[in-house]
LUMTI-164935 format. One line per 10 residues: number of its first residue (from 1); for each residue x, y, z of N, C-alpha, C, O. Coordinates in pm, whole numbers, plus 50000, padded with zeros to 5 digits. Example, Ala and Ser with C-alpha at 12.3 -4.5 7.8 and 13.67 -1.06 7.14 Angstrom:
BEGIN
1 = 51319 49431 50780 51230 49550 50780 51320 49670 50780 51424 49668 50846 | 51285 49775 50708 51367 49894 50714 51290 50003 50787 51341 50114 50804
REM end
This chain:
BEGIN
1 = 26989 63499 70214 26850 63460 70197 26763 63581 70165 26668 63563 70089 | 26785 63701 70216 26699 63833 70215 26820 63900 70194 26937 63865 70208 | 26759 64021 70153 26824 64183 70120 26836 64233 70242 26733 64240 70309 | 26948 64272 70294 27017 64355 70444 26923 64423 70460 26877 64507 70383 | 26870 64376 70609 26782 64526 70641 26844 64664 70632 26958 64692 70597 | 26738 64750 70674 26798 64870 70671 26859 64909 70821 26794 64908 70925 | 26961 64935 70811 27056 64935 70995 26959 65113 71064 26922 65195 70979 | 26947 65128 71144 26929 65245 71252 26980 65240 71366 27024 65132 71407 | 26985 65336 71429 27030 65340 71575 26893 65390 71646 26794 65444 71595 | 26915 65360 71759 26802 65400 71860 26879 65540 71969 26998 65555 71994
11 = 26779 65610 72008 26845 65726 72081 26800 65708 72227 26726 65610 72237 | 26819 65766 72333 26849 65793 72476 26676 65843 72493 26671 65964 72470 | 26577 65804 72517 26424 65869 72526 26403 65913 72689 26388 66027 72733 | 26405 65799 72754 26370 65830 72895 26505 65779 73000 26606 65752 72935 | 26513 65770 73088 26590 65715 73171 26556 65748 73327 26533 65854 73385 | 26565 65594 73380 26506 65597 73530 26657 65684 73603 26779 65673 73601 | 26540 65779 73668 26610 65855 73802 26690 65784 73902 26660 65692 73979 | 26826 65863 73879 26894 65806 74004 26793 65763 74145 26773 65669 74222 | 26761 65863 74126 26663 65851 74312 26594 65711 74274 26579 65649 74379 | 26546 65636 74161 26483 65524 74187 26564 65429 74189 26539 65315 74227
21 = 26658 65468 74153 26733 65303 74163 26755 65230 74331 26814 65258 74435 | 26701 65166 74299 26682 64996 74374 26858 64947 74434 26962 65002 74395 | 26848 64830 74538 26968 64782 74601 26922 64654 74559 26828 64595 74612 | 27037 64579 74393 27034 64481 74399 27118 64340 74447 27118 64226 74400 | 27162 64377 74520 27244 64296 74602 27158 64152 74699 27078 64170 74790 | 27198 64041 74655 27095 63940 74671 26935 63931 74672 26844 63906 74751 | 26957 63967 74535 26820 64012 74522 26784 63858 74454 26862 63805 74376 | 26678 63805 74488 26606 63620 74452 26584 63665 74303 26615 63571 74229 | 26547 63759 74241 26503 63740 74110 26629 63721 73991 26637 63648 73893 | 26731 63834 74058 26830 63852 74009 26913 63702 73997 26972 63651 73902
31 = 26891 63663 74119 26977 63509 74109 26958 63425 74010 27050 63363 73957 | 26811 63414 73970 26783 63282 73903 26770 63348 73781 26790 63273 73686 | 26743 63464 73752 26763 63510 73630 26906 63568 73543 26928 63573 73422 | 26952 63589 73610 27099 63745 73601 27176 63682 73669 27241 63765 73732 | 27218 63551 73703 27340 63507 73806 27361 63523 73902 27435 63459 73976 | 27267 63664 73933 27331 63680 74066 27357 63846 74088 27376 63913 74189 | 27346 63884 73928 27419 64012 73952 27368 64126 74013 27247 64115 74036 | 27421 64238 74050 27391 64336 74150 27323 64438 74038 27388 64485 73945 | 27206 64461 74057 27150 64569 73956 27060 64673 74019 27030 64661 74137 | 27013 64779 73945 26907 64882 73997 26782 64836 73970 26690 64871 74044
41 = 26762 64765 73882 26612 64825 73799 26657 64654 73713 26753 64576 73710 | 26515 64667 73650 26479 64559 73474 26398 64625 73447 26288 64646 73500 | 26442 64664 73365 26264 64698 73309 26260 64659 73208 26358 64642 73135 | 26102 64628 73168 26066 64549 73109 25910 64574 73075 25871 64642 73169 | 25794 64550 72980 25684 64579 72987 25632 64690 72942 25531 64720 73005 | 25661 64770 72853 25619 64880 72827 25461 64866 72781 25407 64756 72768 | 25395 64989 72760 25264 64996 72733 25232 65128 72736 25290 65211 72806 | 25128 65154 72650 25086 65325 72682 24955 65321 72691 24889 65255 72611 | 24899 65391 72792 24806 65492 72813 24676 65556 72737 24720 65631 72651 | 24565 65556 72735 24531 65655 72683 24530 65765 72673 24474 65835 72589
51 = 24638 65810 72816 24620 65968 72775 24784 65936 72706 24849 65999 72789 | 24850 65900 72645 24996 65859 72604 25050 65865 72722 25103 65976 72732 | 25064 65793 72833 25201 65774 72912 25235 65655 72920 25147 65570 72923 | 25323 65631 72924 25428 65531 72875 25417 65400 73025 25412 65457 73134 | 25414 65304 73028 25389 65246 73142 25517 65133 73169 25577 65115 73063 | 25563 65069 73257 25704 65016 73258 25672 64909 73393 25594 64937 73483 | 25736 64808 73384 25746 64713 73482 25889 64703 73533 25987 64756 73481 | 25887 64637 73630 26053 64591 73690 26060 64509 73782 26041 64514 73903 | 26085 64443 73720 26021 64248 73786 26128 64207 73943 26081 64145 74038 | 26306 64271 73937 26316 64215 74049 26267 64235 74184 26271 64171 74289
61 = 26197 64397 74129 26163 64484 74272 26040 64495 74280 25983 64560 74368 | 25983 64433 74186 25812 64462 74180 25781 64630 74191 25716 64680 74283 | 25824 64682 74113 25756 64784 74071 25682 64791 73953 25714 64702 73874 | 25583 64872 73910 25536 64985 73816 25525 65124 73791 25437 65193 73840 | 25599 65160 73727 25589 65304 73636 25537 65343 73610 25443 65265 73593 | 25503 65459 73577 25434 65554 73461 25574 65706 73492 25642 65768 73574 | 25520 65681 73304 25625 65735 73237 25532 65886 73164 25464 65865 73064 | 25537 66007 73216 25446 66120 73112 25536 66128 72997 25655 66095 73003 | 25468 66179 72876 25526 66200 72709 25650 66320 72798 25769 66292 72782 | 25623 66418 72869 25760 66492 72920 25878 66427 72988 25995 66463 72992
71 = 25823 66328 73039 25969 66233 73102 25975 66212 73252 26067 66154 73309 | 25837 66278 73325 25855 66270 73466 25797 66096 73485 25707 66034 73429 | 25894 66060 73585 25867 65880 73635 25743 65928 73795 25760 66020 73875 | 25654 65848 73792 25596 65775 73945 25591 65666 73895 25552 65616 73790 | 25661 65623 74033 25647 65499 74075 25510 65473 74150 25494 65510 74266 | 25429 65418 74088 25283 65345 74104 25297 65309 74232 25279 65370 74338 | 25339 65180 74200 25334 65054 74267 25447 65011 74351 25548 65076 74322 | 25465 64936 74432 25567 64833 74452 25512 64709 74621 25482 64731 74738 | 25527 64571 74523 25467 64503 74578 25573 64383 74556 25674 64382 74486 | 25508 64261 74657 25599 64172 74641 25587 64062 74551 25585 63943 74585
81 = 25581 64097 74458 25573 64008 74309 25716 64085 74219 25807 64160 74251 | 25670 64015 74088 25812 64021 73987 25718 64048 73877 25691 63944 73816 | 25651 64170 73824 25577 64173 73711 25683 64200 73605 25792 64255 73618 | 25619 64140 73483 25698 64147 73386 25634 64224 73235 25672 64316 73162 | 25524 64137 73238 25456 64194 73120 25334 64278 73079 25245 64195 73065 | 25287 64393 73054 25163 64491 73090 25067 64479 72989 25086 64413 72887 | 24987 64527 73008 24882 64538 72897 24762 64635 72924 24737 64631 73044 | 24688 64711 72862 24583 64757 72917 24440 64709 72849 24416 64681 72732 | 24377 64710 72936 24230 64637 72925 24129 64782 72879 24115 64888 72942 | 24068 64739 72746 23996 64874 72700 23904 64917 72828 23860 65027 72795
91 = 23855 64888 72949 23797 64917 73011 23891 65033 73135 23841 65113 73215 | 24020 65006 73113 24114 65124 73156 24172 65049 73267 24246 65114 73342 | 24150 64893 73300 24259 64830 73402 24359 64826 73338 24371 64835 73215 | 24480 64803 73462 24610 64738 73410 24644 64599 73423 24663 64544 73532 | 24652 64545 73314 24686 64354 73389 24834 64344 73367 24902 64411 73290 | 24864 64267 73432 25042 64255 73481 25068 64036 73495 25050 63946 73576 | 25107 64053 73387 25150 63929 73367 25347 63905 73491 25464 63929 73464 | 25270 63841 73631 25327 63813 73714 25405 63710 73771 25339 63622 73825 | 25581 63690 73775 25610 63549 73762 25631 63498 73872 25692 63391 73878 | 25581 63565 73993 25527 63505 74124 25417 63507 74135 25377 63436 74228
101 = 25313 63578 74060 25151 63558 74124 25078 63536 74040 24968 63496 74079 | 25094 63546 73917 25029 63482 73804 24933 63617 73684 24967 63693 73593 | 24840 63592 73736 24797 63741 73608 24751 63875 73734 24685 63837 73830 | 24769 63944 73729 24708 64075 73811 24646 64188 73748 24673 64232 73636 | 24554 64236 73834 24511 64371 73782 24535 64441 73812 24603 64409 73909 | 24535 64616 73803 24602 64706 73919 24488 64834 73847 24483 64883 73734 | 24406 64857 73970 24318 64964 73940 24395 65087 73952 24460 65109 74054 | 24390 65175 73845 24520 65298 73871 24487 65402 73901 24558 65497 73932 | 24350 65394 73895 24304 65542 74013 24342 65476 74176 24414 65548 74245 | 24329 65436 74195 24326 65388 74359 24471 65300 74390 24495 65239 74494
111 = 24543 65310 74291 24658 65195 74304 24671 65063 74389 24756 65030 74472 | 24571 65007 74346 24519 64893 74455 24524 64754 74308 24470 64768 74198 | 24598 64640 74351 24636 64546 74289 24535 64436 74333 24482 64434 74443 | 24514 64340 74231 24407 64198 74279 24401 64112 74165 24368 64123 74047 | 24450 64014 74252 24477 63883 74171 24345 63860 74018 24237 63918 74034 | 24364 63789 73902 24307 63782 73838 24279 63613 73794 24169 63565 73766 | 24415 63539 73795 24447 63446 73806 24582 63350 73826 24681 63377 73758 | 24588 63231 73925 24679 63229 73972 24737 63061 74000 24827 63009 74066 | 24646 63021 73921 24694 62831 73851 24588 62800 73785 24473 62844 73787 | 24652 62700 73713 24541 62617 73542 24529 62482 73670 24610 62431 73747
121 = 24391 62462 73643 24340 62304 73692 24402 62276 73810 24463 62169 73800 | 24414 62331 73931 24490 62312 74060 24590 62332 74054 24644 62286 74155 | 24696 62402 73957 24810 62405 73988 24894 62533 73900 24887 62560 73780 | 24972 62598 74006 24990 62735 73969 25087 62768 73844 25127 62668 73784 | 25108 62829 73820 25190 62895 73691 25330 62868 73731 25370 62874 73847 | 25405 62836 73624 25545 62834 73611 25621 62979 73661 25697 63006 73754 | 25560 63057 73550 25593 63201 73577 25548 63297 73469 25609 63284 73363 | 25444 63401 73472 25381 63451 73368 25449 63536 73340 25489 63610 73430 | 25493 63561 73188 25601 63700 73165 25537 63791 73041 25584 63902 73018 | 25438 63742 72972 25391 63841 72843 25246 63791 72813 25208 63676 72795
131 = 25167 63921 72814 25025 63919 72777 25006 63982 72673 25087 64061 72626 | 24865 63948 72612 24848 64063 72501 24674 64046 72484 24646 63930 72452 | 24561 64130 72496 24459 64136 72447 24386 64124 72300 24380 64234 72245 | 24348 64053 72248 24241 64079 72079 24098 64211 72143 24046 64241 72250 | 24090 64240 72034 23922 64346 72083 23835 64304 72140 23758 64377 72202 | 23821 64157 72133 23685 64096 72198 23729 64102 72376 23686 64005 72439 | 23778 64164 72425 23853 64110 72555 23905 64005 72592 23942 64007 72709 | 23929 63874 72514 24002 63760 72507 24158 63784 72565 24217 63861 72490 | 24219 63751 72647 24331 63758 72707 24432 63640 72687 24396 63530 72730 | 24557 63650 72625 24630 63545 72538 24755 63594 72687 24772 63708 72731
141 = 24816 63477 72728 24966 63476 72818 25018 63362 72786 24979 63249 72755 | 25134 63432 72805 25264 63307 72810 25320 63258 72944 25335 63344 73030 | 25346 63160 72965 25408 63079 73103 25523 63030 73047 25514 62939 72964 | 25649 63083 73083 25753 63038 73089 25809 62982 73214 25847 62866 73194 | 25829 63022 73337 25940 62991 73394 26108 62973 73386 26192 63052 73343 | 26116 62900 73417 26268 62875 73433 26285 62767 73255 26387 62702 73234 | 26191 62771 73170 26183 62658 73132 26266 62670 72986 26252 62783 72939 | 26357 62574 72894 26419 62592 72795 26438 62481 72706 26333 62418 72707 | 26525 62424 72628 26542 62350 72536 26568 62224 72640 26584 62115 72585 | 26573 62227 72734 26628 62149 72840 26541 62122 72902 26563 62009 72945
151 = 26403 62177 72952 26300 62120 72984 26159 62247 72907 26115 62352 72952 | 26131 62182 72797 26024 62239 72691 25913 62237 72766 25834 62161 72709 | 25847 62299 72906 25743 62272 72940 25682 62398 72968 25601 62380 73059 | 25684 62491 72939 25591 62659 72888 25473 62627 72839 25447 62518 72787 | 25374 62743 72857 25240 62722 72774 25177 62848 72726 25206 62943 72798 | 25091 62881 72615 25032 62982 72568 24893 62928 72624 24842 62818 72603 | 24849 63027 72695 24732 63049 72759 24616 63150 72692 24655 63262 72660 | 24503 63121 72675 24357 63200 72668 24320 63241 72752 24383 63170 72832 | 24254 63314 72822 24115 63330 72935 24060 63447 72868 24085 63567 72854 | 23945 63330 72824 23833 63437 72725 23743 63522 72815 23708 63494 72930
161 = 23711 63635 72739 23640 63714 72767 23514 63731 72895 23472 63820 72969 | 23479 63545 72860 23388 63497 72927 23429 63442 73088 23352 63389 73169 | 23524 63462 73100 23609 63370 73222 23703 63282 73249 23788 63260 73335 | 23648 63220 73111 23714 63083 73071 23837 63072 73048 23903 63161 72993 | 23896 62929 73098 24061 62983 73085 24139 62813 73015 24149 62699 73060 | 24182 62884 72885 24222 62715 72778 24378 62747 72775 24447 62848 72762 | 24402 62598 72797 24604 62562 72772 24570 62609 72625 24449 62600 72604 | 24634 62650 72529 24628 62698 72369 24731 62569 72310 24695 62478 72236 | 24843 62588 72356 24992 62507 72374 25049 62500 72460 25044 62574 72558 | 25140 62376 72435 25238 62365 72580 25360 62323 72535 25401 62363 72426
171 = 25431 62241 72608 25574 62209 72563 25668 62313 72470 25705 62259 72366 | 25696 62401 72482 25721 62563 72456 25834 62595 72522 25813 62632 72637 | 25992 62591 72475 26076 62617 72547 26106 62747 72577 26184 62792 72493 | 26063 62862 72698 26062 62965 72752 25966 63050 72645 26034 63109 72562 | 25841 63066 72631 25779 63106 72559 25784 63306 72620 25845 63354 72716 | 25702 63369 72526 25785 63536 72549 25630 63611 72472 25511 63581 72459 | 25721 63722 72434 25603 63797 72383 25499 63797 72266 25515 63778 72145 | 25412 63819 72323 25249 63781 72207 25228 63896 72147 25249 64011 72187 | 25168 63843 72007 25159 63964 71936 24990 63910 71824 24976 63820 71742 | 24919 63989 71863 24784 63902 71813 24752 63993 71650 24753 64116 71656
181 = 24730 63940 71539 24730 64015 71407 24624 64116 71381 24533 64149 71457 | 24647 64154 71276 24490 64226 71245 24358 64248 71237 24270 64332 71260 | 24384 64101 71180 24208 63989 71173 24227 63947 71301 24117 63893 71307 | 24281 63923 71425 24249 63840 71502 24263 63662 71457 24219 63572 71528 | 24309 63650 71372 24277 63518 71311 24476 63431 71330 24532 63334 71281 | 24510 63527 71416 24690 63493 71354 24743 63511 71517 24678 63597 71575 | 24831 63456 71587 24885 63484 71720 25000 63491 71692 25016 63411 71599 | 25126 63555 71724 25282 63521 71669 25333 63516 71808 25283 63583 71899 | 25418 63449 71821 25468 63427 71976 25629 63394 71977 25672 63301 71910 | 25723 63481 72062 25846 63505 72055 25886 63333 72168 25831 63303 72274
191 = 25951 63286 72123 25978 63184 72186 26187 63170 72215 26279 63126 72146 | 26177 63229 72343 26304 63282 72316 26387 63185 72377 26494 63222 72426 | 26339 63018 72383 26454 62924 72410 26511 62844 72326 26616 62781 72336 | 26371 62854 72170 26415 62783 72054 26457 62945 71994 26479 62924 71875 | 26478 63082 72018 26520 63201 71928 26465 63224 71859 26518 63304 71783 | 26359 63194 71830 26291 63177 71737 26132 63253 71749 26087 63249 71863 | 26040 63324 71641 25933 63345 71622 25801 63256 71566 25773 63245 71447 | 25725 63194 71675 25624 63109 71641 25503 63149 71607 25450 63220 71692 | 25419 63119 71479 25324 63118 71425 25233 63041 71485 25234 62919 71473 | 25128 63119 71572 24989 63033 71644 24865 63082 71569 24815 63192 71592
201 = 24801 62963 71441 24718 63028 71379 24564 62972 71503 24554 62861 71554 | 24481 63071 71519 24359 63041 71562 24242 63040 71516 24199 63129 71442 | 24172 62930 71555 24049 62840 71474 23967 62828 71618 24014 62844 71731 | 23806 62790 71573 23732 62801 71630 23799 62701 71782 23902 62637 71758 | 23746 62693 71914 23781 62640 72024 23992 62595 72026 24053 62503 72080 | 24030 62689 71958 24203 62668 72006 24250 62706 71932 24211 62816 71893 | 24362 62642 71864 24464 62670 71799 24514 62546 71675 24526 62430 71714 | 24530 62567 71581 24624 62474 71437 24767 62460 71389 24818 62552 71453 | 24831 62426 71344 24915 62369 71294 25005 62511 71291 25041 62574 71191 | 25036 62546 71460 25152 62607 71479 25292 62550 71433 25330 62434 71428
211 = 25361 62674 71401 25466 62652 71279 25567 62737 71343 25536 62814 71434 | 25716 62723 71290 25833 62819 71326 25778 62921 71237 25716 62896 71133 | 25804 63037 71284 25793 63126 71161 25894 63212 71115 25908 63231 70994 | 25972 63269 71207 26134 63330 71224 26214 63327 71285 26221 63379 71396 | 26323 63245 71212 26440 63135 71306 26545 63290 71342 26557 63367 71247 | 26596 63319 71441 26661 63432 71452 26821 63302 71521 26847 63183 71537 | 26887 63456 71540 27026 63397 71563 27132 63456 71676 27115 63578 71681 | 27218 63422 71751 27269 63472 71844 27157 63561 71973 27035 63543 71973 | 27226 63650 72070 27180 63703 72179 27248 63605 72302 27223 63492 72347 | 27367 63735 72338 27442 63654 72435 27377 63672 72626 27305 63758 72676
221 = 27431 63573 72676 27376 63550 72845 27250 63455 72847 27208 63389 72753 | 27192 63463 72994 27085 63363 72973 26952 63340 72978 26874 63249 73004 | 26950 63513 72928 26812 63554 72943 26828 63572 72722 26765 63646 72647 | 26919 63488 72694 26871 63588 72530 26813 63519 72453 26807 63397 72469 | 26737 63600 72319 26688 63515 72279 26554 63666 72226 26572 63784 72258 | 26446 63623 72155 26341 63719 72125 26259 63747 72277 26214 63640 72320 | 26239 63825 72338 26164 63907 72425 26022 63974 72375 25935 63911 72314 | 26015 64086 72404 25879 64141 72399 25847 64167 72242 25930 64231 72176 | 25730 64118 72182 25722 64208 71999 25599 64286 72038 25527 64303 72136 | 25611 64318 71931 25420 64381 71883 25424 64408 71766 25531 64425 71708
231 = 25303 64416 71705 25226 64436 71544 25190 64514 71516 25090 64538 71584 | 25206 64584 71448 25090 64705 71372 25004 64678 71272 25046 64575 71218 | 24915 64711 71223 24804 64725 71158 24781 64654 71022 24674 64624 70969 | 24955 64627 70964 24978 64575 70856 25041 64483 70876 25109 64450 70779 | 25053 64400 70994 25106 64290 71066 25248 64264 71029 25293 64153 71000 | 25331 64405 71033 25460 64406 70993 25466 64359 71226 25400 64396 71323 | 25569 64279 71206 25612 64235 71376 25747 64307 71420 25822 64324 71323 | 25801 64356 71549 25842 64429 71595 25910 64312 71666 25843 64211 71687 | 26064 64317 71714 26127 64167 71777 26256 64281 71877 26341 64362 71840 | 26206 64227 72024 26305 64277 72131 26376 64174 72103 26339 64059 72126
241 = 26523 64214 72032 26586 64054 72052 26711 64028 72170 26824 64016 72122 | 26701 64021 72311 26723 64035 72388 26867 64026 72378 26903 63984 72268 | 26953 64051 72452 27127 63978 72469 27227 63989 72292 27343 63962 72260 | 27113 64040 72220 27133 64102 72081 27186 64256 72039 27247 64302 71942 | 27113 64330 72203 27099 64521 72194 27016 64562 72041 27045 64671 71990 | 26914 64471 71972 26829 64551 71876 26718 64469 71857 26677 64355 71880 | 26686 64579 71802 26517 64553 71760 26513 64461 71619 26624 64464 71565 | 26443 64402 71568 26413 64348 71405 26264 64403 71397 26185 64397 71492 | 26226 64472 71243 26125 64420 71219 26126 64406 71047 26185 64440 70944 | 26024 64337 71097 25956 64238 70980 25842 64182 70914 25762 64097 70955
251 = 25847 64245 70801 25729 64241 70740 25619 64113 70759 25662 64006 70801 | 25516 64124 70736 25433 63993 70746 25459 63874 70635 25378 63782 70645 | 25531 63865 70561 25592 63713 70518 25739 63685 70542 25816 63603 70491 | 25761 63807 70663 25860 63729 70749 25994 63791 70718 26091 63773 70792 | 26000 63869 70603 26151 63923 70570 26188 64080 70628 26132 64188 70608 | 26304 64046 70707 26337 64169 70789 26413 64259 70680 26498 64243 70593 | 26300 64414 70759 26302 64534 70660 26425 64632 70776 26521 64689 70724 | 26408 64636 70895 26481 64725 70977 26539 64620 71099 26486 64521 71149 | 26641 64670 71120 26733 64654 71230 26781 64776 71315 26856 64862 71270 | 26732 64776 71438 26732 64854 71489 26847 64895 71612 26787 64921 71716
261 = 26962 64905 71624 27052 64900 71706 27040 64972 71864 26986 65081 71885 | 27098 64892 71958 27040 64983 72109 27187 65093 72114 27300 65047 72103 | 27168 65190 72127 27283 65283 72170 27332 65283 72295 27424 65361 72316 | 27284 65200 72405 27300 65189 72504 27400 65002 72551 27513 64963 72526 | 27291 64943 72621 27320 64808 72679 27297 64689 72565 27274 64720 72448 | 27303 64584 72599 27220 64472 72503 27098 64403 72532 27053 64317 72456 | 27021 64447 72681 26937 64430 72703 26819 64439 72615 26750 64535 72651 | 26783 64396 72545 26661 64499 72477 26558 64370 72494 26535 64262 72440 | 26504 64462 72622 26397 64380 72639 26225 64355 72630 26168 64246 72635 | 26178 64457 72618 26043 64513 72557 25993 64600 72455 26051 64708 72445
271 = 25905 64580 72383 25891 64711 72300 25716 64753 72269 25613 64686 72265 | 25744 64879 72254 25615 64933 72231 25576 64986 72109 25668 65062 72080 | 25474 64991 71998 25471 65130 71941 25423 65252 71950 25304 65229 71969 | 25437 65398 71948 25363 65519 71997 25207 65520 71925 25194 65505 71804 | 25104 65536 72007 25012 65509 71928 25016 65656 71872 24977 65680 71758 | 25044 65713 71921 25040 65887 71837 25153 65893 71714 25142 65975 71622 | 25234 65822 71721 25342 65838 71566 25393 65684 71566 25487 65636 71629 | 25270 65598 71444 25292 65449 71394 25444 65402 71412 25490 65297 71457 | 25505 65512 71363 25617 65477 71289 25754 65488 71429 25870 65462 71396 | 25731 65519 71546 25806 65566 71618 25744 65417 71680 25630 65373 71673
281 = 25918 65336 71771 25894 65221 71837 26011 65281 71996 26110 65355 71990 | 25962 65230 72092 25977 65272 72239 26076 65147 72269 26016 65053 72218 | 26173 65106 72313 26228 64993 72346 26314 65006 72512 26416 65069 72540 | 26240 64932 72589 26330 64888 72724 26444 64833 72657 26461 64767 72555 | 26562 64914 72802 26663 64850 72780 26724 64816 72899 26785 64916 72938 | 26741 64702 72992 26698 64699 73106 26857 64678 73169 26881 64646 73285 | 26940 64698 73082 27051 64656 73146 27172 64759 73199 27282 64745 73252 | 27061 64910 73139 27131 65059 73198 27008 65098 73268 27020 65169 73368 | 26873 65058 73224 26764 65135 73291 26713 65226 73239 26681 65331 73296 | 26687 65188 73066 26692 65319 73009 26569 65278 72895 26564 65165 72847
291 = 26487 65368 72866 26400 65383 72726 26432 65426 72642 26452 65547 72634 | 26458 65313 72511 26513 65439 72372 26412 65431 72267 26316 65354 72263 | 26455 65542 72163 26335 65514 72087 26415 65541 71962 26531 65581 71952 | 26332 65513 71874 26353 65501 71704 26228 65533 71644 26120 65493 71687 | 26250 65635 71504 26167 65665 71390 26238 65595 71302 26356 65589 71266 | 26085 65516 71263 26139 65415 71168 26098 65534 71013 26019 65628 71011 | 26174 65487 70914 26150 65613 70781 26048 65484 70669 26064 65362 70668 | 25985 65535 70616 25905 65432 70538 25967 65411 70442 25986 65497 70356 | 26021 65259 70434 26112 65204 70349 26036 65196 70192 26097 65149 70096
REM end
């Protein structure tokens, strides 16, 4: 159908310190997500900084990261939630899309966390795993849960600027990472139970005639499927394709230019781009515990 992307490998960037690794041995998140299995770390959530440091989540242990451009880790946080997805608020909070508590903030001078929101119309969230801001401060999340082709009941969420908080869509089998366009006028949303990349165009009070937009293929276990994206400037989209070990991206009418291979695990579960070098993309890989990165070459 398309011309072979162009193949890359990704290299070894950061990697969590022995000293942090975690005891995952019956760990509740691990169960319902990972089978069961015994792990250190997920990470997941990347984000940067204004001063560039790299920011990281790890949902079974409820931690947060920060990552300096030299490579030293603090551990922020650790609380009893499962954050998954980060974002920063131009006003310099951190919000943490939470799949036990719903949206959070975390003031990072004072490392002090507080709920933001925590159920639609009386009733709480499935499980929040990916946020993403437009300029106006408009706040776009996804609610997945446990939820898949088997029970399609996920939702893309608003809570505008103003307070206000609108279902966008629903019936969404495990909906994933948001990626909002240039104009603001375009939402793309990784929907990683149909594998697939969904087109959420936005119009005045909601959303229109959301569409598949990139049918993807394979990603083994039962977390796989597209994970975290993001956009750049020319609304080329960036695709964690989880249980895959690589990245895709792809131009804005959809035809993949790079493939990005993990040198590590097949986890590839979040991604960032450096805001200091466009062309350089940050990718969690949560299944060694490791950050890799790639320079993409201008095709």
């Amino acid at each position: 159908m398309y011309s072979t992307p162009l193949s890359l490998t990704s290299d070894t960037h950061f990697e969590l310190p022995s000293f942090l690794h975690d005891a995952g041995a019956d760990n509740p998140w691990s169960h319902a997500n990972l089978g069961g299995r015994d792990i250190h770390s997920f990470l997941d959530g990347p984000c940067f900084d204004s001063s560039g440091n790299l920011w990281l989540a790890d949902a079974p242990f409820g931690r947060i990261f920060r990552v300096t451009p030299s490579g030293d880790w603090d551990l922020i946080t650790k609380y009893d939630g499962w954050p998954s997805g980060l974002e920063f608020h131009k006003d310099g909070r951190l919000f943490i899309a939470d799949q036990r508590h719903g949206i959070l903030q975390l003031d990072i001078s004072l490392r002090k966390l507080a709920p933001v929101l925590t159920h639609y119309v009386g009733q709480r969230f499935l499980g929040v795993t990916h946020l993403a801001f437009a300029s106006n401060g408009d706040l776009y999340f996804s609610d997945a849960g446990q939820t898949g082709l088997h029970a399609a009941d996920g939702a893309l969420y608003r809570m505008k600027a103003n307070g206000e908080l609108q279902r966008l869509v629903y019936g969404i089998p495990r909906p994933a990472g948001l990626g909002v366009g240039a104009n603001e006028d375009l939402l793309l949303m990784a929907v990683a139970g149909d594998n697939a990349i969904w087109r959420v165009p936005l119009v005045e009070g909601g959303v229109s005639k959301v569409s598949r937009y990139i049918q993807l293929s394979g990603g083994w276990g039962t977390n796989g499927g597209p994970g975290g994206i993001a956009m750049d400037s020319d609304d080329n989209v960036y695709v964690a394709h989880q249980g895959m070990g690589c990245v895709w991206m792809f131009d804005k009418r959809g035809e993949p230019k790079y493939r990005v291979d993990s040198s590590r695990g097949d986890s590839t579960t979040g991604i960032a781009i450096d805001p200091n070098d466009p062309r350089s993309i940050l990718v969690t890989e949560a299944q060694t515990g490791v950050v890799l990165k790639a320079s993409l070459p201008i095709y």
